[in-house]
N, C-alpha and C positions, 0 to 999 in steps of 0.2 A: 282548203278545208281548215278550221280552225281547232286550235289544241282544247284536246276537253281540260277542265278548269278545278283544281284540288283546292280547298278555301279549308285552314288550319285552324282553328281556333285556342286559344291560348297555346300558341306555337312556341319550343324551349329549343336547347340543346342538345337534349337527349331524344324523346322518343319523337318530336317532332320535327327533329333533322331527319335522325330516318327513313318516316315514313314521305316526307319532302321527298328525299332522295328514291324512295324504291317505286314511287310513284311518276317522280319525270324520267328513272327509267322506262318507264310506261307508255311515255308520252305526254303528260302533262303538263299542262303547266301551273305553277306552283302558287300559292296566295296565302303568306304567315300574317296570322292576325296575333296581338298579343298587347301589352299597355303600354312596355318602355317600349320607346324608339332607341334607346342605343342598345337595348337586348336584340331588337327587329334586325336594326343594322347590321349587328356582330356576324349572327346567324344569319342574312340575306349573304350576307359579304362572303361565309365559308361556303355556303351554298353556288352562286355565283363563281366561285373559284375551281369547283367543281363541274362547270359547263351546263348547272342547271336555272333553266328561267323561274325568277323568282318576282314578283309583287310582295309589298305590305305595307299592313294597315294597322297604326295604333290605334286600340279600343280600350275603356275599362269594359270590359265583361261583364262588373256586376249593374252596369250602367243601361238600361232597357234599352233605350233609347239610342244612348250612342249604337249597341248592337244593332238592333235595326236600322240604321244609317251605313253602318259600317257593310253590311252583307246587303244591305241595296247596293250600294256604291261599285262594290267589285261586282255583282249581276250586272249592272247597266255598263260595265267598263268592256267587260266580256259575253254579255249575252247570255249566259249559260253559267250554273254550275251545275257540276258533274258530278263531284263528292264533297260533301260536308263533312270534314273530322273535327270532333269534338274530346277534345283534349283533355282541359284545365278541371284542377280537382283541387282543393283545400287542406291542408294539413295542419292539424293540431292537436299536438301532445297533451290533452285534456280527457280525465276517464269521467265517467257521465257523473260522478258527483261532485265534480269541479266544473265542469261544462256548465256556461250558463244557456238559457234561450236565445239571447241576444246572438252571442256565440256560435252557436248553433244554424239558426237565419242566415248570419253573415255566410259561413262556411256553403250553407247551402244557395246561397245567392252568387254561388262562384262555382262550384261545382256541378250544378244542375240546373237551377232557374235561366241561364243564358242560353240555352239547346231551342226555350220557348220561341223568344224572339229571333235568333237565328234564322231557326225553319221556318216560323213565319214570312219573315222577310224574303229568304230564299225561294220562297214555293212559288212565284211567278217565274223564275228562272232554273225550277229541276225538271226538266224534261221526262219524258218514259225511260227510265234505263238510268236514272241518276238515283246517287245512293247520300246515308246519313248513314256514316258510322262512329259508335263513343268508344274512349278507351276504359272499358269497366274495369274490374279487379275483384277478388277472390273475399275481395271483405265486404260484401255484398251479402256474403252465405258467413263467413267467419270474420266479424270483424274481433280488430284489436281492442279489448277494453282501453286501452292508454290513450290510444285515438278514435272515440268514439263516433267522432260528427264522420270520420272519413268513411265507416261501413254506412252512416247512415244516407250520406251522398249516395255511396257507389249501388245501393238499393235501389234509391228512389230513381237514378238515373235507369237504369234498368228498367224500371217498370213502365217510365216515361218511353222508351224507346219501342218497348211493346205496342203501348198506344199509338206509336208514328206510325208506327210500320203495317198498323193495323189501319188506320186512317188513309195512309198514304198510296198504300198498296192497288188498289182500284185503278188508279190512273200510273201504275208502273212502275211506281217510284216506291225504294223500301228502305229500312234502317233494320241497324244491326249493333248489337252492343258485343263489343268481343271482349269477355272476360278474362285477364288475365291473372291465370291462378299460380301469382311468384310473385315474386318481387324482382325489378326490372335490374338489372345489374349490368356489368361493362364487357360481359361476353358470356358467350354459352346458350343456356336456351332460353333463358330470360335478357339475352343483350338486347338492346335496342335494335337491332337489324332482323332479329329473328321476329321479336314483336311485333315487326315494320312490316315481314314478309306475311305474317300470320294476316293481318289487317288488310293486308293489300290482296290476297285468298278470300277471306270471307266477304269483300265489298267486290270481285270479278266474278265469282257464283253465278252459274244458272238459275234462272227465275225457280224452276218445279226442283231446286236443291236448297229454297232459301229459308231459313229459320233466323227469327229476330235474336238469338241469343249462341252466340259461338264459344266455346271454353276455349281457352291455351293454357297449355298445350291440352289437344282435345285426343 
């Protein structure tokens, strides 16, 4: 029987070790997507160290294309994906009357525009029972004026995942945006482990307990 398949997308240090981690407790087996190959490396390597099975794949994200190359390529390697985490968010210290358009775009071409072609690519390989979950945040509902494009990602990402889950759901398959309402820090309830366990809760759900939209802490 083969190991169902976790595919990271813009996978880091922080919450995307984690959830790596709380998930090949699980059973999984692991796939970091992210642009550097020696950030990929760094993290496979701790990962790996750790006794957990690990794949990756450099992508730029804001690259359509490469994206859908990228999440075909792990399907047809494995067969199946099981969970889609979607990670990667944009950050910049710009309040909306410094913020240009351009700016804006760009941020949001990294934050949200890659989930498109992701699940597209993916959707021949998510079975009944395979999930999409994003990591949302709290500035969604309360953004930061100083960092304005980041509530406006973490919005539209949301609303995007409504539609999936709403489209998707027919044939078995759901997403789920889990918001978290903190800021992620190095321990406590917002440490990355806890975030990790929150996410790995909301994407193991019962079907008649599922809502596209999870708080943390809820």
């Amino acid at each position: 029987m083969t190991l169902p398949v976790l595919l990271i997308l813009g996978a880091g240090p922080g919450l995307g070790r984690a959830v790596a981690h709380r998930f090949h407790g699980d059973g999984y087996k692991i796939v970091l997507a992210a642009r550097s190959d020696h950030r990929l490396g760094q993290l496979a390597d701790d990962l790996r160290g750790a006794g957990t099975k690990v794949d990756t794949v450099a992508v730029d994200l804001t690259d359509e294309e490469a994206v859908r190359r990228a999440v075909d390529e792990v399907g047809r390697k494995h067969g199946h994906i099981d969970v889609l985490h979607f990670n990667p968010s944009a950050f910049r210290q710009k309040d909306p009357l410094a913020l240009t358009v351009d700016e804006l775009l760009d941020d949001l071409r990294l934050g949200v525009a890659p989930l498109l072609p992701a699940v597209q690519a993916a959707r021949p390989y998510l079975r009944a029972g395979a999930r999409v979950v994003v990591t949302g945040s709290a500035a969604a509902d309360k953004p930061w004026n100083q960092a304005a494009s980041l509530g406006v990602q973490k919005a539209a990402l949301r609303n995007l995942v409504i539609s999936l889950d709403t489209t998707l759901a027919p044939d078995g398959i759901r997403a789920v945006n889990v918001q978290v309402d903190g800021v992620l820090a190095q321990s406590g309830t917002f440490g990355a482990s806890n975030v990790a366990s929150a996410i790995h809760a909301a994407v193991v759900r019962r079907e008649a307990e599922w809502t596209p939209l999870v708080h943390y802490p809820g």
